[in-house]
HTML snippet that shows the backbone in 3Dmol.js (N, CA, C, O; Angstrom):
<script src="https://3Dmol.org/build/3Dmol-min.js"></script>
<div id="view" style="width:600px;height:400px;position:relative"></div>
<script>
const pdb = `
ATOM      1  N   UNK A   1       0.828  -1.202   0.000  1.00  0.00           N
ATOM      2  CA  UNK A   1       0.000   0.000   0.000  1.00  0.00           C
ATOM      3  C   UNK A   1       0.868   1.260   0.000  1.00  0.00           C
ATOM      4  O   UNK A   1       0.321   2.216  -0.550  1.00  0.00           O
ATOM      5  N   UNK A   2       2.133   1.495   0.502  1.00  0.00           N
ATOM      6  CA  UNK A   2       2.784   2.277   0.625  1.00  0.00           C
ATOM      7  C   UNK A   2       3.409   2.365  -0.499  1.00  0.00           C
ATOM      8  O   UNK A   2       3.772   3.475  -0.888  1.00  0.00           O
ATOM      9  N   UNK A   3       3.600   1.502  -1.064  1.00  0.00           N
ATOM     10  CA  UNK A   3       4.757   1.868  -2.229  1.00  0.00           C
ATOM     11  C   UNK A   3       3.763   2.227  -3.158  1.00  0.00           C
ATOM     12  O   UNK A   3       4.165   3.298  -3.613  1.00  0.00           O
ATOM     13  N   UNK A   4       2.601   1.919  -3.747  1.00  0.00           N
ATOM     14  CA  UNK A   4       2.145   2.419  -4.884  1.00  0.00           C
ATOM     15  C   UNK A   4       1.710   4.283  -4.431  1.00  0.00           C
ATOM     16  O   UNK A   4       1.525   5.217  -5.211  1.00  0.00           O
ATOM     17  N   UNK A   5       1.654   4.278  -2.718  1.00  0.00           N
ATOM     18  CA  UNK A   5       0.913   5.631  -2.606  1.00  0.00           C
ATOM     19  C   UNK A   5       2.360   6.469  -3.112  1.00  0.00           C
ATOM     20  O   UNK A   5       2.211   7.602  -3.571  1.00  0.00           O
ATOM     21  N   UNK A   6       3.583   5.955  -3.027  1.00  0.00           N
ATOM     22  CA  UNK A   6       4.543   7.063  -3.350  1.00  0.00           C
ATOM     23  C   UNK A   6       4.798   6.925  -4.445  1.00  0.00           C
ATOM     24  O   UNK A   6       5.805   7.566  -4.744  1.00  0.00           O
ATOM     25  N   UNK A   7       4.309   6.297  -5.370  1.00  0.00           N
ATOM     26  CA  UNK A   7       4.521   6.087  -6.737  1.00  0.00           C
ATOM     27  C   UNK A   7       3.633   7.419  -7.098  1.00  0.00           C
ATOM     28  O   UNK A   7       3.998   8.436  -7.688  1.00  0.00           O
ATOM     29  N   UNK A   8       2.111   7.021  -6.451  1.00  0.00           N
ATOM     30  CA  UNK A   8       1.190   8.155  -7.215  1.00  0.00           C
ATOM     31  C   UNK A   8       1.654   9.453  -6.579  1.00  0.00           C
ATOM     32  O   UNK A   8       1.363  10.427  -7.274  1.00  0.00           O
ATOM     33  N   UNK A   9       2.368   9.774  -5.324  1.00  0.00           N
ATOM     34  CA  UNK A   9       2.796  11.032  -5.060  1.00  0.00           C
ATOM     35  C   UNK A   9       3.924  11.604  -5.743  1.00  0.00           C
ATOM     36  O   UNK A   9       4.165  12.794  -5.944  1.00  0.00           O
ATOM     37  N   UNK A  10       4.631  10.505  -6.097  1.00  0.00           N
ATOM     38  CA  UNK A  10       6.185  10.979  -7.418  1.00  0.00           C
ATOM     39  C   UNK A  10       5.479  11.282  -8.446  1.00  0.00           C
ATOM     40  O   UNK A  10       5.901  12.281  -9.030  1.00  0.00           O
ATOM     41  N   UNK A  11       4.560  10.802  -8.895  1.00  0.00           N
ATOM     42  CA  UNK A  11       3.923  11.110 -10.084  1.00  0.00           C
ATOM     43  C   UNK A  11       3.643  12.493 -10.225  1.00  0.00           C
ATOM     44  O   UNK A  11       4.334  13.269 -10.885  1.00  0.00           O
ATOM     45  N   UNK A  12       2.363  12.861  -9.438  1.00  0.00           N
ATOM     46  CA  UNK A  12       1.708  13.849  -9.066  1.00  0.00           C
ATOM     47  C   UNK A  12       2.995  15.041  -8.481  1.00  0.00           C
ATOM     48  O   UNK A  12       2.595  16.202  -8.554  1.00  0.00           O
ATOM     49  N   UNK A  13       3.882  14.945  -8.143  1.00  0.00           N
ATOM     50  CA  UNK A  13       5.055  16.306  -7.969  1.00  0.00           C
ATOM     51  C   UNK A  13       5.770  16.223  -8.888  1.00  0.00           C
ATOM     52  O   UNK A  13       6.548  17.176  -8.861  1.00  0.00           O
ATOM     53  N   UNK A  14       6.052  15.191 -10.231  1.00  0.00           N
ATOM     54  CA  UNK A  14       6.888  15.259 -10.918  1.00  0.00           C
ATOM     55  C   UNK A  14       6.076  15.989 -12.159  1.00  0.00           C
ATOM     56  O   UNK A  14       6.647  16.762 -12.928  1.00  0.00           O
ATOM     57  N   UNK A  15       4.729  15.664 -12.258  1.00  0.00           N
ATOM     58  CA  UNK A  15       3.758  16.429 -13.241  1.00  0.00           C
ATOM     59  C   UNK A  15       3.496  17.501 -13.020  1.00  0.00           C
ATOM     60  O   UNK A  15       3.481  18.279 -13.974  1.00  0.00           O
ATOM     61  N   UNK A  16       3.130  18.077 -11.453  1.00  0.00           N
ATOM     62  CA  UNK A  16       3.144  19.334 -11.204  1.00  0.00           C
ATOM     63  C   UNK A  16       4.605  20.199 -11.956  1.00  0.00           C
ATOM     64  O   UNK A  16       4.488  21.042 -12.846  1.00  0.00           O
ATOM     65  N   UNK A  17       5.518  19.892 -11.544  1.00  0.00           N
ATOM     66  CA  UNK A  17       7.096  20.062 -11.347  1.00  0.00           C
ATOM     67  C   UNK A  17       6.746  20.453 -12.815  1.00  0.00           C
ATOM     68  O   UNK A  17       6.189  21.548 -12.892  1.00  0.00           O
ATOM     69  N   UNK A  18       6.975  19.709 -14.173  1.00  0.00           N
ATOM     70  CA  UNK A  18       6.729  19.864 -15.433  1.00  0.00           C
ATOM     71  C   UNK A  18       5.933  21.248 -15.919  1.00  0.00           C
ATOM     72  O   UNK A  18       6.383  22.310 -16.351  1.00  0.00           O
ATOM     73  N   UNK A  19       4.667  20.837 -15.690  1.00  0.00           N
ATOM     74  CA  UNK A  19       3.646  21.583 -15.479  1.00  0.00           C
ATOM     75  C   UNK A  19       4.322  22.892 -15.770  1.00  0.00           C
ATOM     76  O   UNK A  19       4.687  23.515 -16.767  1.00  0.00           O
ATOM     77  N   UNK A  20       4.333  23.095 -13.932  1.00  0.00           N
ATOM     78  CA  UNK A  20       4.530  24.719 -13.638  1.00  0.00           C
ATOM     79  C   UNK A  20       5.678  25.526 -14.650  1.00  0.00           C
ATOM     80  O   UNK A  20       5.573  26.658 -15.122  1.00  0.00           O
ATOM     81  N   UNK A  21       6.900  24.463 -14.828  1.00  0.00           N
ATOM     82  CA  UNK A  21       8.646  25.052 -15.707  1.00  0.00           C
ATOM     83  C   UNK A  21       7.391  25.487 -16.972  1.00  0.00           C
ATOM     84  O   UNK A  21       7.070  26.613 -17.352  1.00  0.00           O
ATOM     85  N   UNK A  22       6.929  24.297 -17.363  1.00  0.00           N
ATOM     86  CA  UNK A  22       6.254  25.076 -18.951  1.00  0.00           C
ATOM     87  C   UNK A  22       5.647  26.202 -19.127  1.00  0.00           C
ATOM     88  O   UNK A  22       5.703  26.892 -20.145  1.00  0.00           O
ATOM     89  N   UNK A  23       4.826  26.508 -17.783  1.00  0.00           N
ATOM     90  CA  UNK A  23       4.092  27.476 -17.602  1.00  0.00           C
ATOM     91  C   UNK A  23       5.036  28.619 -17.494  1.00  0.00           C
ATOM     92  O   UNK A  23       5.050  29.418 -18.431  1.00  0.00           O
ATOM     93  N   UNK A  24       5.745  28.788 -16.587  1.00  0.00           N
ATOM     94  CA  UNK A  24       6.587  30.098 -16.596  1.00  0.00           C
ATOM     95  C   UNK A  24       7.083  30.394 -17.950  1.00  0.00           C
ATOM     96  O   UNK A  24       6.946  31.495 -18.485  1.00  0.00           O
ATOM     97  N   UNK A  25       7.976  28.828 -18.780  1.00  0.00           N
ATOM     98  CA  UNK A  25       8.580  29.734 -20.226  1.00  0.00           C
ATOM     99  C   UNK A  25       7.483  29.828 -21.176  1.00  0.00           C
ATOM    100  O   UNK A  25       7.751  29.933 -22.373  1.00  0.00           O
ATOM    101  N   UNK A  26       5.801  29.793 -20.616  1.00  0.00           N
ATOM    102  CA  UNK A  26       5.210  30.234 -21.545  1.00  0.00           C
ATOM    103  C   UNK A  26       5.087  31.273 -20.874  1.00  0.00           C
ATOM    104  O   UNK A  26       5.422  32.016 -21.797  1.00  0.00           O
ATOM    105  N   UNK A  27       4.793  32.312 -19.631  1.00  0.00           N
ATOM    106  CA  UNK A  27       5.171  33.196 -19.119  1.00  0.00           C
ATOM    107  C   UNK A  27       5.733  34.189 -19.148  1.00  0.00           C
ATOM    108  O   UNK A  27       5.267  35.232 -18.690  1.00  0.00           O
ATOM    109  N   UNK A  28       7.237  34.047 -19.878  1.00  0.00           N
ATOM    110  CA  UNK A  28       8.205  34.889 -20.261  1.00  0.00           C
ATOM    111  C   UNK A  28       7.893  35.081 -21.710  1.00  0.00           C
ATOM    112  O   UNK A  28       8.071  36.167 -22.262  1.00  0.00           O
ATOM    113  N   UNK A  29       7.381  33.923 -22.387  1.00  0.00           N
ATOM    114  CA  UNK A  29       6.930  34.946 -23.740  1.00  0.00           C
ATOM    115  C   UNK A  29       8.605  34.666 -24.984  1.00  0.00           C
ATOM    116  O   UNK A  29       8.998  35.411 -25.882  1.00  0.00           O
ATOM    117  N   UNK A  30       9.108  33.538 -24.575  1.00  0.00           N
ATOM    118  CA  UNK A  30      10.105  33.912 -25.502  1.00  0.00           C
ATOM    119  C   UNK A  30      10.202  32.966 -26.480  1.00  0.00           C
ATOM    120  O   UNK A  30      11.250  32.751 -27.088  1.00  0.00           O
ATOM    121  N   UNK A  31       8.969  32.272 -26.709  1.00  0.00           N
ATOM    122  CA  UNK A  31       8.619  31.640 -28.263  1.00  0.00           C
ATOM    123  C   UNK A  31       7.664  32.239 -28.537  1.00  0.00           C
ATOM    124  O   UNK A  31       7.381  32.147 -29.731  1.00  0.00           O
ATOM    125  N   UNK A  32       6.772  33.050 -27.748  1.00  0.00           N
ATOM    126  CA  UNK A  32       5.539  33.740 -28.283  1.00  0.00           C
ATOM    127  C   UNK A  32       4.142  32.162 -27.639  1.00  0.00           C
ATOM    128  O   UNK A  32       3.002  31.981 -28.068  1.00  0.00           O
ATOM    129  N   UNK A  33       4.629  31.638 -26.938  1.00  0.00           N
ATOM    130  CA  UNK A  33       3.707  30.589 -26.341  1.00  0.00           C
ATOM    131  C   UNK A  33       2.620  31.458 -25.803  1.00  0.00           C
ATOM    132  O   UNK A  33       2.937  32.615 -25.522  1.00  0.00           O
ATOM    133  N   UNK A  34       1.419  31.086 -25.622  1.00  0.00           N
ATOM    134  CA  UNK A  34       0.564  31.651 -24.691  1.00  0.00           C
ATOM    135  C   UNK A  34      -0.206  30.180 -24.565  1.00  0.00           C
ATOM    136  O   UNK A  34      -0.634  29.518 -25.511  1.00  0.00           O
ATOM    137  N   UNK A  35      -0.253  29.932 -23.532  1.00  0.00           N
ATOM    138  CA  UNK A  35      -0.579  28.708 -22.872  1.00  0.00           C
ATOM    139  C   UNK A  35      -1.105  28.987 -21.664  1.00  0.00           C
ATOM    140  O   UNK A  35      -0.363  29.672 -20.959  1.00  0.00           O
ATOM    141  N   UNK A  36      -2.721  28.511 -20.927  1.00  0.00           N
ATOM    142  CA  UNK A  36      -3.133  28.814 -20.151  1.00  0.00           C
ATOM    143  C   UNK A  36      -2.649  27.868 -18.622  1.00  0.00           C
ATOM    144  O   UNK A  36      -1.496  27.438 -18.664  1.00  0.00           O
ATOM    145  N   UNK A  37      -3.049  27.710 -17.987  1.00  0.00           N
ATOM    146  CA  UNK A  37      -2.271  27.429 -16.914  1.00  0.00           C
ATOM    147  C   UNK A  37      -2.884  25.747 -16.729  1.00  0.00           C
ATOM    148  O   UNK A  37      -2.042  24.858 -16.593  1.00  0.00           O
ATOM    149  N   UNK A  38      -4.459  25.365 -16.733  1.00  0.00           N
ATOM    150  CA  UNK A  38      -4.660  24.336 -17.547  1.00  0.00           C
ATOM    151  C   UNK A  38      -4.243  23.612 -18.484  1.00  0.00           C
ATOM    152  O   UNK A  38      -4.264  22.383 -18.411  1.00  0.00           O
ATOM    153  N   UNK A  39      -3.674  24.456 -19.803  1.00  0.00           N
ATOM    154  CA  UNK A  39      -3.399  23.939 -20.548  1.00  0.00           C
ATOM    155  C   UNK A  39      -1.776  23.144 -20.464  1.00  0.00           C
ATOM    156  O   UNK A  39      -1.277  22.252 -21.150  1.00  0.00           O
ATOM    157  N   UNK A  40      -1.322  23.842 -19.428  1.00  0.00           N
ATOM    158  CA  UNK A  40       0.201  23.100 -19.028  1.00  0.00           C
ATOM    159  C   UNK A  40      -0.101  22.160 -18.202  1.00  0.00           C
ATOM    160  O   UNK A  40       0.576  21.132 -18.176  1.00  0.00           O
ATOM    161  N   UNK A  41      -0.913  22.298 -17.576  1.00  0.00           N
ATOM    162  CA  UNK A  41      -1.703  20.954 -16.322  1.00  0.00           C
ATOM    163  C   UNK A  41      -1.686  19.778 -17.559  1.00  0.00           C
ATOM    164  O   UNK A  41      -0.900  18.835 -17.651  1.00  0.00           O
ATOM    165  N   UNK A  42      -2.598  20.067 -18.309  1.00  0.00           N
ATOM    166  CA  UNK A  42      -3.044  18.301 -19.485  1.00  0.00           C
ATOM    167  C   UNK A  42      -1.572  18.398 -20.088  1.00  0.00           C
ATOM    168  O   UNK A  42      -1.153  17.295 -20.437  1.00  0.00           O
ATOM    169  N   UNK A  43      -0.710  19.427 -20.288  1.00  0.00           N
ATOM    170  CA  UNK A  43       0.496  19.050 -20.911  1.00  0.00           C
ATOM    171  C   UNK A  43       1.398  18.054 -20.346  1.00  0.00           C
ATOM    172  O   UNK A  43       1.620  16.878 -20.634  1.00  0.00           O
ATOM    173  N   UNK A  44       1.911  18.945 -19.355  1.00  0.00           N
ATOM    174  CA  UNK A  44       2.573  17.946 -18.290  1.00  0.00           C
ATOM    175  C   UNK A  44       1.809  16.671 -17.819  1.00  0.00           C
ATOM    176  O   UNK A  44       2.552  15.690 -17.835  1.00  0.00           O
ATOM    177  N   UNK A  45       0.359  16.363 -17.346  1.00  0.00           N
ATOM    178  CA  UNK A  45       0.029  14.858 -17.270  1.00  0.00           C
ATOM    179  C   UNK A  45       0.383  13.736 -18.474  1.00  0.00           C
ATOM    180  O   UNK A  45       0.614  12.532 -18.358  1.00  0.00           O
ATOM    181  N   UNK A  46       0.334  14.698 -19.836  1.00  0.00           N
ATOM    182  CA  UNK A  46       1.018  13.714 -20.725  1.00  0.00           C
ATOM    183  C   UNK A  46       2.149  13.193 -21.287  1.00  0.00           C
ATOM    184  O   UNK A  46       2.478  12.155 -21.861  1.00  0.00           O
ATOM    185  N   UNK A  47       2.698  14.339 -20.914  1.00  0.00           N
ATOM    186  CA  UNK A  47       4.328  13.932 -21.024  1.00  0.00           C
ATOM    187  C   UNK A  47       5.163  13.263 -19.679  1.00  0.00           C
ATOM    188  O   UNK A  47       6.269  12.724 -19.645  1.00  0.00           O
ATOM    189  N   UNK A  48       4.216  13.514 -18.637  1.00  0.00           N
ATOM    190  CA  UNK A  48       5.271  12.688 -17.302  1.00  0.00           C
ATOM    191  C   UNK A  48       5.242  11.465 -17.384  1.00  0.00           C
ATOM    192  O   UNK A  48       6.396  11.051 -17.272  1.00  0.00           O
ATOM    193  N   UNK A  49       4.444  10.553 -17.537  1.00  0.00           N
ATOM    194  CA  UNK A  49       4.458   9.272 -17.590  1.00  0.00           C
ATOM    195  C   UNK A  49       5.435   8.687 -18.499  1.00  0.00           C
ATOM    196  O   UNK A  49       5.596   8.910 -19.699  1.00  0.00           O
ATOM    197  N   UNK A  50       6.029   7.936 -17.751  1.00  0.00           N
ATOM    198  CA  UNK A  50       7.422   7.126 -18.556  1.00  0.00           C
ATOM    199  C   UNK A  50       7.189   6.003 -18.869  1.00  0.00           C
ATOM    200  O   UNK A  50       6.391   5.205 -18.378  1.00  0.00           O
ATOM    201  N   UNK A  51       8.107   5.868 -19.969  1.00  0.00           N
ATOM    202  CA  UNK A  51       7.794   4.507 -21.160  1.00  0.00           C
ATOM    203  C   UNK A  51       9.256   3.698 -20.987  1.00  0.00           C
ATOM    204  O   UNK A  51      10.367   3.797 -21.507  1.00  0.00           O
ATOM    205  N   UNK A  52       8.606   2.799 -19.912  1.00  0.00           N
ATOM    206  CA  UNK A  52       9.687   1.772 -19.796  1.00  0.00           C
ATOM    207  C   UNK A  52      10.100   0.337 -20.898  1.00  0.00           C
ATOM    208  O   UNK A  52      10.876  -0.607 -20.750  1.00  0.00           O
ATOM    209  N   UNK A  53       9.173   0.734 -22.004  1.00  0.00           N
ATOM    210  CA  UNK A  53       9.734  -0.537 -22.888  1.00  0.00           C
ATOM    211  C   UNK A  53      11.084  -0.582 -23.135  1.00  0.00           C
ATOM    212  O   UNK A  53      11.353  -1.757 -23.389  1.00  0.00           O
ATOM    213  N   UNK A  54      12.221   0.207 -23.199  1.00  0.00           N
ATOM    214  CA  UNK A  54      13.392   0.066 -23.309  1.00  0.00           C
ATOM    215  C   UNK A  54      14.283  -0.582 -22.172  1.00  0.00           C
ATOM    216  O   UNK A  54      15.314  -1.199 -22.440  1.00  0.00           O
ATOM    217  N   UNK A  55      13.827  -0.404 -20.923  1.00  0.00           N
ATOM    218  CA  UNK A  55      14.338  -0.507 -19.551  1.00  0.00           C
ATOM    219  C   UNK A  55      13.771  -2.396 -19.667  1.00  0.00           C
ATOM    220  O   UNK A  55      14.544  -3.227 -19.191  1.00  0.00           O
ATOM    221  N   UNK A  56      12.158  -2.987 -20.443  1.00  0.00           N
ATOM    222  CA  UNK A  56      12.338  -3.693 -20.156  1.00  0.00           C
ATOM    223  C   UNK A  56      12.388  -4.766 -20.935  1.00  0.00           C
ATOM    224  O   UNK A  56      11.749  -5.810 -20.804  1.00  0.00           O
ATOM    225  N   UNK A  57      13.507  -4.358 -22.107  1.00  0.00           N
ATOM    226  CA  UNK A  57      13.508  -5.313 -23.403  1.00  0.00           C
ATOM    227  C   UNK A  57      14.770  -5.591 -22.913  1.00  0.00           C
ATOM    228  O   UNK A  57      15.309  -6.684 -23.088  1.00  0.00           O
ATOM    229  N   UNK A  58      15.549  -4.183 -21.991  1.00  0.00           N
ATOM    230  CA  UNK A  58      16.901  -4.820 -21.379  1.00  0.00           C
ATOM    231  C   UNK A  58      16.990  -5.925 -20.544  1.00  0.00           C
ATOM    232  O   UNK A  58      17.729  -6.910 -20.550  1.00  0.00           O
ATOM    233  N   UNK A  59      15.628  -5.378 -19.460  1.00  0.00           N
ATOM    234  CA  UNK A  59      16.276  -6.737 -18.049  1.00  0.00           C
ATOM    235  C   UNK A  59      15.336  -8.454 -18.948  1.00  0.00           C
ATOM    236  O   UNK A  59      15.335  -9.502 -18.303  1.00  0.00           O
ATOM    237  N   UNK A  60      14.690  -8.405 -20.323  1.00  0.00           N
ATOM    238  CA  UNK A  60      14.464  -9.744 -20.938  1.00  0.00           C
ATOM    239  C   UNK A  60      15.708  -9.927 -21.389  1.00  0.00           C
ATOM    240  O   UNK A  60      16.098 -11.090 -21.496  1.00  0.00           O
ATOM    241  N   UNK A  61      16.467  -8.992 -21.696  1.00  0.00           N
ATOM    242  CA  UNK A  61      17.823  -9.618 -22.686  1.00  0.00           C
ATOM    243  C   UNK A  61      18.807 -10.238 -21.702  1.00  0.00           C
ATOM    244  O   UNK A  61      19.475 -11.265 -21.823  1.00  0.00           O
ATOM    245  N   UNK A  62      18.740  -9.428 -20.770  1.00  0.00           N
ATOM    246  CA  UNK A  62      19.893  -9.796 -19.315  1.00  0.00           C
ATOM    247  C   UNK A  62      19.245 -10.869 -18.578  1.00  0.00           C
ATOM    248  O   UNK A  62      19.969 -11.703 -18.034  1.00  0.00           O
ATOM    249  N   UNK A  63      17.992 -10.964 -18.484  1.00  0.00           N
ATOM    250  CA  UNK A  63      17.331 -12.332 -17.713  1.00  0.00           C
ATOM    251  C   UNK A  63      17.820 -11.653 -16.544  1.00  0.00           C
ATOM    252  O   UNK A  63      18.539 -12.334 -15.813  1.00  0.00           O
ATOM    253  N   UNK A  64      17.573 -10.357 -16.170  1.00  0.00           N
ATOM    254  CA  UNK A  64      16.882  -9.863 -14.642  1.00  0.00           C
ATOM    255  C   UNK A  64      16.071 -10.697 -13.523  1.00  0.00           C
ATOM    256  O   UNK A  64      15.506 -11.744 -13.840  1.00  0.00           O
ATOM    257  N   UNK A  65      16.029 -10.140 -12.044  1.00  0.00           N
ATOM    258  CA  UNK A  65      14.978 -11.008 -11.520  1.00  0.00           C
ATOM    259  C   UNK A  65      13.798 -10.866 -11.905  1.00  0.00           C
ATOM    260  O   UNK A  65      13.684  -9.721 -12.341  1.00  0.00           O
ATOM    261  N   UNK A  66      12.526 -11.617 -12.004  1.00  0.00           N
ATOM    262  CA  UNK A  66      11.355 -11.660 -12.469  1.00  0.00           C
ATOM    263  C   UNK A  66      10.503 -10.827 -11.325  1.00  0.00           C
ATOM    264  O   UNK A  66       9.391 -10.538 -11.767  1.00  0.00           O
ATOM    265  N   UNK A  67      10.728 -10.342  -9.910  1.00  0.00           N
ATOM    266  CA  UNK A  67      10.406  -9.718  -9.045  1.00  0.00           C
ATOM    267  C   UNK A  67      10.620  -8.224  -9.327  1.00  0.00           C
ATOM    268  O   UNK A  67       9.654  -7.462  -9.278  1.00  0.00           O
ATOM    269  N   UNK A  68      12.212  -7.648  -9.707  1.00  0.00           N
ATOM    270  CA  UNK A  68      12.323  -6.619 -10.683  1.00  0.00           C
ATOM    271  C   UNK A  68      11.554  -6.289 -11.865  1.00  0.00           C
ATOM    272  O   UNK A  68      11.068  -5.172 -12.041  1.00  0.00           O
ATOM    273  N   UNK A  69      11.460  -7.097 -12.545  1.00  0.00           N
ATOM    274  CA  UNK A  69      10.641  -7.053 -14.298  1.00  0.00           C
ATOM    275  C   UNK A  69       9.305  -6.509 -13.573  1.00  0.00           C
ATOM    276  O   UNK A  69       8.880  -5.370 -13.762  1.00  0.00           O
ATOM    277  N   UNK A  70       8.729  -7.398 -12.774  1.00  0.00           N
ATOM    278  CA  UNK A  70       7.116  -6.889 -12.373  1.00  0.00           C
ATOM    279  C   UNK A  70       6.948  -5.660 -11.974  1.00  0.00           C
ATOM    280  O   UNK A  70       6.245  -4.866 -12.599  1.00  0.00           O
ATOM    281  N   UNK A  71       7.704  -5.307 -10.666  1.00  0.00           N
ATOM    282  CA  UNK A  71       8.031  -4.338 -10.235  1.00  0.00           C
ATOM    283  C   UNK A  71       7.826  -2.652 -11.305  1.00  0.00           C
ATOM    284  O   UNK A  71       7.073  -1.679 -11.359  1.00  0.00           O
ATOM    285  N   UNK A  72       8.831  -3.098 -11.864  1.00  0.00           N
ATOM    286  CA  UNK A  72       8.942  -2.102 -13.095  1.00  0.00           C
ATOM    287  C   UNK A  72       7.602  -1.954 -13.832  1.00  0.00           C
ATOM    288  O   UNK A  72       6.961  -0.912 -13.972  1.00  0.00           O
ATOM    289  N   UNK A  73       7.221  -3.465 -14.383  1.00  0.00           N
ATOM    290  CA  UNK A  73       6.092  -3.002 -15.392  1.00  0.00           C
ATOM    291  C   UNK A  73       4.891  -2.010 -14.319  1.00  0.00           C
ATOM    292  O   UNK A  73       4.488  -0.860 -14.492  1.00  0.00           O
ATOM    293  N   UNK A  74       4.604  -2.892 -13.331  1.00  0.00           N
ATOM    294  CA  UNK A  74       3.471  -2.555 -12.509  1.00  0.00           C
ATOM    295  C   UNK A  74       3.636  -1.019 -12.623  1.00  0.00           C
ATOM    296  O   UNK A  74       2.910  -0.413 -13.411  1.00  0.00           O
ATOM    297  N   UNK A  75       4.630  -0.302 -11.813  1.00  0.00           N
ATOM    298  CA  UNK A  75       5.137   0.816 -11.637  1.00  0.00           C
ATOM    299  C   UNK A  75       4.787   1.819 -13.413  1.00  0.00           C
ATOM    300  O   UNK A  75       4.406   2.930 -13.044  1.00  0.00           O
ATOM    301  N   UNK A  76       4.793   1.793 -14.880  1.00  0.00           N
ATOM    302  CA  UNK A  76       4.666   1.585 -15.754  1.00  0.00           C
ATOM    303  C   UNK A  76       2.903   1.849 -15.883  1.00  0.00           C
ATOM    304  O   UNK A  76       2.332   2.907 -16.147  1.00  0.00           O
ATOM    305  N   UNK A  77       2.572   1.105 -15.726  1.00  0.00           N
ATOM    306  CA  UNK A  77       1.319   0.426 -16.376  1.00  0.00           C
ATOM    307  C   UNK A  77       0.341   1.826 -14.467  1.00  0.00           C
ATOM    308  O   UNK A  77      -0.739   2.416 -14.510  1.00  0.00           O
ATOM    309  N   UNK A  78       0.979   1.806 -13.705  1.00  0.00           N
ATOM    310  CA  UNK A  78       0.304   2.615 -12.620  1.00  0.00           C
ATOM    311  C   UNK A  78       0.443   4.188 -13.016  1.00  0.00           C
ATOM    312  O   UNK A  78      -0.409   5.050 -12.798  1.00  0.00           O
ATOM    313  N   UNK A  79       1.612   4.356 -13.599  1.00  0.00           N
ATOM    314  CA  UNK A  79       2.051   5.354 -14.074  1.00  0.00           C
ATOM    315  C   UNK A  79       1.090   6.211 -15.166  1.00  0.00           C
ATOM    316  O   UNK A  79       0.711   7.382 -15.206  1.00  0.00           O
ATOM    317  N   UNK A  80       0.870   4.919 -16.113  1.00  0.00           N
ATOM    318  CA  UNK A  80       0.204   5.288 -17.073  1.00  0.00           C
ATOM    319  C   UNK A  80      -1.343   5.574 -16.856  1.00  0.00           C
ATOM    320  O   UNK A  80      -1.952   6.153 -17.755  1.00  0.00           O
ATOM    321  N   UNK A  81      -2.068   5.149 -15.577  1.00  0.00           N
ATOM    322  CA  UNK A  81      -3.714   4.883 -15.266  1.00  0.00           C
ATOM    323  C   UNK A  81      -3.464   6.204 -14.409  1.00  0.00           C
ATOM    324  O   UNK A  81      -4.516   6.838 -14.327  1.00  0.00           O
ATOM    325  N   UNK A  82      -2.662   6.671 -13.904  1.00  0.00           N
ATOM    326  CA  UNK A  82      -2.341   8.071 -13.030  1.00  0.00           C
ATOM    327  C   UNK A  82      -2.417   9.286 -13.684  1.00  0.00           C
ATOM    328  O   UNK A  82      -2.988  10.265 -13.206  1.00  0.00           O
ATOM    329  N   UNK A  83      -1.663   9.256 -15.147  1.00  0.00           N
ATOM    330  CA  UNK A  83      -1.548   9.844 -16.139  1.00  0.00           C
ATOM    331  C   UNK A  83      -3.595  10.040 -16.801  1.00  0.00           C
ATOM    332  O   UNK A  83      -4.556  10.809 -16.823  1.00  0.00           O
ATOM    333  N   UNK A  84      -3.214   8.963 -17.121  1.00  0.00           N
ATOM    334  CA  UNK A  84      -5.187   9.173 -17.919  1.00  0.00           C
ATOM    335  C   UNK A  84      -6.249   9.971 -17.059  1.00  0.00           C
ATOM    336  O   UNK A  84      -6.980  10.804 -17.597  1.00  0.00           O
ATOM    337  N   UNK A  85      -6.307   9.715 -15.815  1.00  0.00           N
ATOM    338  CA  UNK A  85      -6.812   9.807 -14.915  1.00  0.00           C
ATOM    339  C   UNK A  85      -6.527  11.402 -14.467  1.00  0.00           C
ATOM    340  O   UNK A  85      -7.559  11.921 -14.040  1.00  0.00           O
ATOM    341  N   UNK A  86      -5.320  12.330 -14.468  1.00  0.00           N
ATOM    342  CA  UNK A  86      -4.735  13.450 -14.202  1.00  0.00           C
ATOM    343  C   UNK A  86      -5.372  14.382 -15.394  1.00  0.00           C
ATOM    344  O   UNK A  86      -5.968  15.459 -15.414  1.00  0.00           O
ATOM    345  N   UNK A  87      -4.913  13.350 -16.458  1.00  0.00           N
ATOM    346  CA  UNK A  87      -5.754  14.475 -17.573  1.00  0.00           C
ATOM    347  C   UNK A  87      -7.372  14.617 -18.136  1.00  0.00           C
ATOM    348  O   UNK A  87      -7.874  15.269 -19.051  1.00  0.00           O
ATOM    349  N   UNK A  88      -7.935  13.650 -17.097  1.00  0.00           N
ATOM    350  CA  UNK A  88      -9.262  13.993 -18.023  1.00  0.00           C
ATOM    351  C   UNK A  88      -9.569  14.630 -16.832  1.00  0.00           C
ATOM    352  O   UNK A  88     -10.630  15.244 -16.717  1.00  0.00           O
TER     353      UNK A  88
END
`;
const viewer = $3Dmol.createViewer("view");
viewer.addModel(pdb, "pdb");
viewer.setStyle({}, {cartoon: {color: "spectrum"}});
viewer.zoomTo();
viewer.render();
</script>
């Protein structure tokens, strides 16, 4: 129970975190962005979520522990239902 709640709290400060940086350099105006403060909210929920297929085509090639592999996907696949869920 604990570990997925800090999964969804890394999530949720790492999307904020995103979020807000976009918001300010749309802020400053120095691409000519105008982006509402919402609109960096659904930005950042879609870009934080990480795509571990690379991380786990490695630990199949290395024959990792199978406790790791899960780990990861779960983490992945929670990531991604956190994400959907942030942006609608």
């Amino acid at each position: 129970m604990a570990y997925g709640l800090s999964i969804v709290l890394g999530f949720v400060l790492k999307k904020l975190e995103f979020s807000v940086l976009v918001y300010i350099y749309s802020f400053l105006g120095l691409e000519s962005l105008d982006l509402t403060l919402l609109e960096c909210l659904a930005f950042g929920s879609t870009l934080s979520a990480t795509d571990p297929v690379t991380i786990l085509a490695i630990f199949t090639q290395y024959k990792v522990d199978p406790k790791l592999y899960t780990i990861i996907f779960g983490e992945s696949l929670l990531n991604d239902a956190v994400s959907i869920v942030m942006y609608e």
